[in-house]
N, C-alpha and C positions, 0 to 999 in steps of 0.2 A: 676199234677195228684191229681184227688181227692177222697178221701176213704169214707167221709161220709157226704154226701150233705146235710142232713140234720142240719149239724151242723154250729153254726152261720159262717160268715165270718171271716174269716183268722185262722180258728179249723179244717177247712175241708179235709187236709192233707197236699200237699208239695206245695202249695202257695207260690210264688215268686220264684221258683227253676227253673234254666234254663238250658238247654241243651247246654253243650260245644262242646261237639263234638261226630259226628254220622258216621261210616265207618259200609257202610251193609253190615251184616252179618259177621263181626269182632268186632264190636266196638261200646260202647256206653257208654258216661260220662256228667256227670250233679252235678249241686248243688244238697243236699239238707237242710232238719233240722229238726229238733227236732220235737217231738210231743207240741201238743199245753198245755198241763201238766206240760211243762218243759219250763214256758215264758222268763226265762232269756236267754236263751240261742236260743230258738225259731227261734230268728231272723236272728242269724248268723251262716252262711250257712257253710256247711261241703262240701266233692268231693269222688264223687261216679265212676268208672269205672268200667265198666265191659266187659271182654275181650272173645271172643268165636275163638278157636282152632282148627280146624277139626283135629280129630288124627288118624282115621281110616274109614270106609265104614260105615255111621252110627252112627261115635260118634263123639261129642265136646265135648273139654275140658273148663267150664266155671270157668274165675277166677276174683274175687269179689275186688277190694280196696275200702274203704270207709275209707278218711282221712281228715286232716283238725280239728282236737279232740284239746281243751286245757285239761286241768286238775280242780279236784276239784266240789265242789256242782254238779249243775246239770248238767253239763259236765261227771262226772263219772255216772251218773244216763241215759245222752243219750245215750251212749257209751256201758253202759251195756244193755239197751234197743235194742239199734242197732245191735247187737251182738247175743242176743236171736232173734229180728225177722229174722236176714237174717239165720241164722243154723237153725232155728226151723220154718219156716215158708214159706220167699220168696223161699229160693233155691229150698224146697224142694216142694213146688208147680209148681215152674218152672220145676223140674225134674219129677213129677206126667205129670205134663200137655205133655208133648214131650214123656214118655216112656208109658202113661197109657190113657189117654183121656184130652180133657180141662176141667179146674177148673169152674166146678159150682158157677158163681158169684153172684147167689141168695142167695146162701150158702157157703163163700168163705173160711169158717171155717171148713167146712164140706166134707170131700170129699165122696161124694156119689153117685157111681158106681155103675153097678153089682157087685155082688163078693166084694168089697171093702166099708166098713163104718166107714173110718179112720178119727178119729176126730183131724186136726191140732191143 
């Protein structure tokens, strides 16, 4: 997955991250790493799952692990990074996109709706 093409090679987002394992519409888990800001650590890769639960007519339950964390420098810096985009950012785009419309990816900062001009 890559976030900003513009950006030279191996900046561009989750480069070298691979898909472990895919169950549709249950299941989906993958490496990933750090932003490219953060080059010590960059390269070695973290594990991402993410579980979907149907709990009622209409709803899943989605639940997030992202593990694989040492400690220290920029470790505590991905860690706290990763922690602000998936609460502040991915989930709740994922959850705009399913209860409200999809995410405007010209503007993926930007949610702009009718009725809504909520800046993630």
């Amino acid at each position: 997955m890559y976030f900003n093409l513009d950006a030279p090679a191996r900046e561009q987002g989750g480069e070298g991250m691979i898909f472990l394992a895919i169950q549709p519409e249950s299941l989906l888990s993958f490496t990933w790493n750090a932003p490219p800001d953060l080059p010590s650590v960059r390269g070695q890769m973290t594990h991402v799952v993410v579980r979907l639960d149907e709990i009622g007519p209409g709803k899943t339950r989605v639940t997030l692990y992202h593990d694989g964390w040492s400690e220290g420098g920029e470790w505590d810096q991905a860690y706290e990074y990763f922690t602000k985009a998936w609460a502040e950012v991915i989930l709740p785009r994922l959850k705009y996109r399913f209860e409200t419309a999809p995410v405007n990816w010209d503007q993926p900062h930007i949610i702009n709706y009718p009725g809504d001009k909520k800046e993630l």
